[in-house]
C-alpha positions as CSV (number, residue, x, y, z in Angstrom):
1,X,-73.7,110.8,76.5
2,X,-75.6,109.3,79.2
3,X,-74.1,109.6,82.9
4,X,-76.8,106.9,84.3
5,X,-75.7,104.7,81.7
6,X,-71.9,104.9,82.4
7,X,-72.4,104.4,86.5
8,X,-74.5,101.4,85.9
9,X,-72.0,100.2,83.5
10,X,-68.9,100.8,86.0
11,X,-71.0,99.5,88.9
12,X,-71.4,96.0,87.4
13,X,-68.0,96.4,86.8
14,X,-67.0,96.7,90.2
15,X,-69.4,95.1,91.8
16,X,-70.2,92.5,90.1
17,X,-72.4,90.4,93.0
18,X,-74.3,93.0,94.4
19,X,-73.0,95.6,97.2
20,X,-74.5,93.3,100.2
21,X,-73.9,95.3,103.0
22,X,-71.2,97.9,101.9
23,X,-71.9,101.4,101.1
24,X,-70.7,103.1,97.9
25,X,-70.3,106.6,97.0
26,X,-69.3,108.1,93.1
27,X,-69.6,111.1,90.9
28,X,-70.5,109.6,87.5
29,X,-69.9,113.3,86.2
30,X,-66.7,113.8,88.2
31,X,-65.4,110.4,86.1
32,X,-67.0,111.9,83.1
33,X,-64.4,114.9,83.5
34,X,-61.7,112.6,84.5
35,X,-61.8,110.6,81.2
36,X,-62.6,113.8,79.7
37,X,-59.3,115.0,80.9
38,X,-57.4,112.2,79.7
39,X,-58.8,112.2,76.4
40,X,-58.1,115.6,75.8
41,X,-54.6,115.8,77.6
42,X,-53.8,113.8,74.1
43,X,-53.0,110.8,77.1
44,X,-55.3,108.6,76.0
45,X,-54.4,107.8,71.9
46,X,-55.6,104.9,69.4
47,X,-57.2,101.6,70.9
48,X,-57.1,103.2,74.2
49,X,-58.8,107.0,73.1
50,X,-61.0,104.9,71.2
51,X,-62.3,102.4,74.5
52,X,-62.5,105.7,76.9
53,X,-64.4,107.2,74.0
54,X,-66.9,104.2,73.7
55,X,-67.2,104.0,77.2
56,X,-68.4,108.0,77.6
57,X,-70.4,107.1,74.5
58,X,-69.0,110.1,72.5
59,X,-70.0,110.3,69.1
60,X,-66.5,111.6,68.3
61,X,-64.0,109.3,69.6
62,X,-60.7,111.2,68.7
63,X,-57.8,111.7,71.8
64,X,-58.2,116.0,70.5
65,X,-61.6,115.6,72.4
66,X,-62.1,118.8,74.5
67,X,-63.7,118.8,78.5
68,X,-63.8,122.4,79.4
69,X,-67.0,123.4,78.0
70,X,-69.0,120.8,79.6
71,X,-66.5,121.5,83.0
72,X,-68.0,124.8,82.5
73,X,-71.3,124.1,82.8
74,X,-70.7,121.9,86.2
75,X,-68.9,124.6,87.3
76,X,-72.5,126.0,88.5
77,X,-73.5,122.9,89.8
78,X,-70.6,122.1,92.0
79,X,-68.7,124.3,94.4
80,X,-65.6,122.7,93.4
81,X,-64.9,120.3,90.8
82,X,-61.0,119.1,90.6
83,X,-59.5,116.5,88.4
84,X,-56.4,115.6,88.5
85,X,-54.3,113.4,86.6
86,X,-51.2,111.4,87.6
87,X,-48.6,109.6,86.0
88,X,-45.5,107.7,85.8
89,X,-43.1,110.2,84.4
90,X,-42.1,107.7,81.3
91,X,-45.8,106.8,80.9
92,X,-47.6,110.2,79.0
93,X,-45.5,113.1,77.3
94,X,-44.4,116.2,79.6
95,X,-47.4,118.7,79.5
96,X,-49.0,116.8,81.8
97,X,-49.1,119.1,85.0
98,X,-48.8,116.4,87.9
99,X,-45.9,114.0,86.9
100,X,-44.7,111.7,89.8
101,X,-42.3,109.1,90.5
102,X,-44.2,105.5,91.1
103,X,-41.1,104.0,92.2
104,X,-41.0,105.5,95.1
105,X,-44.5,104.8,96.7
106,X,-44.1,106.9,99.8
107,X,-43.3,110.0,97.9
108,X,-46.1,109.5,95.4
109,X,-48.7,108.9,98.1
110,X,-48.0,112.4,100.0
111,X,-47.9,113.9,96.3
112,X,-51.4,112.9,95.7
113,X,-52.5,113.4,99.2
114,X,-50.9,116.6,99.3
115,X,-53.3,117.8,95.8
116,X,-56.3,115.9,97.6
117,X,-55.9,117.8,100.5
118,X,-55.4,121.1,99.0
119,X,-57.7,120.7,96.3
120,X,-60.7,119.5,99.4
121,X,-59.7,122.5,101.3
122,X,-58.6,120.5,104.0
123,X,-61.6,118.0,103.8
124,X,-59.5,115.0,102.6
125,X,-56.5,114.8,104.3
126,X,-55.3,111.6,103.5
127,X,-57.0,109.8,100.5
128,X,-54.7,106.9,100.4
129,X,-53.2,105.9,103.0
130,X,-51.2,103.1,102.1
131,X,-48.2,103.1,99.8
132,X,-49.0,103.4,96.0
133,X,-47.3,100.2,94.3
134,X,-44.3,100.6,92.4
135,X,-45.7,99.3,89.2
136,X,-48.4,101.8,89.3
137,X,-48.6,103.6,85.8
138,X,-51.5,106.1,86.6
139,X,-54.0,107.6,88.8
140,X,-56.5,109.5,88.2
141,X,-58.6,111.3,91.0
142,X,-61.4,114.0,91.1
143,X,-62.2,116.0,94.1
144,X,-65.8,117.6,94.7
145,X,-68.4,118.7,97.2
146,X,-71.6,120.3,96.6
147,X,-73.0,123.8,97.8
148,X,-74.6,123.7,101.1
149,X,-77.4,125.9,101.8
């Protein structure tokens, strides 16, 4: 698995021309856990387990892959390391802990704002700060700041 490999991979992604004068910030681990998270929340099955897999370059490519021992291990790195993951109610199966309601953009917008918020300790207040779309199907967010000494 190689973290370096996976941020230069999404970069080009995104940013396909360069940054030119904009700043960009990421946690290539925090999306590692995300994934992670969506893979093992059995969320993430057959061509789609399989591309998420690929992508974290997992030798093991099955949707039963499990996060929590390598969240562990961050655990000592990090003073905080949240993920959470958000979907339209119809989209995964009901063990999913945060479950909202995409059709009504307002009210899913404080939802995740409201777990940003409380999961930054107040550091995030608002993290989007538009309405989500309507056809929105998931989101998935990670929250994390480092020890300062």
């Amino acid at each position: 698995l190689s973290t370096v490999y996976l941020f230069i991979y999404l970069f080009n992604i995104i940013y396909p021309n360069g940054l030119g004068e904009d700043n960009f910030l990421t946690c290539p681990i925090g999306l590692l856990f995300t994934l992670g998270i969506l893979l093992g929340s059995g969320g993430a099955q057959g061509r789609t387990g399989y591309q998420i897999g690929k992508t974290m370059r997992l030798k093991s490519t099955s949707s039963s892959w499990n996060s929590s021992e390598a969240q562990q291990e961050m655990k000592s790195i990090y003073q905080e390391l949240n993920n959470s993951l958000t979907s339209e109610k119809t989209f995964l199966n009901e063990k999913e802990e945060n479950v909202v309601d995409f059709s009504n953009g307002t009210s899913a917008t404080v939802d995740i704002n409201d777990w940003v918020d409380q999961q930054s300790n107040g550091l995030l207040e608002k993290f989007f700060t538009d309405d989500i779309p309507d056809d929105t199907v998931m989101i998935l967010v990670n929250v994390f700041y480092f020890r300062g000494r």
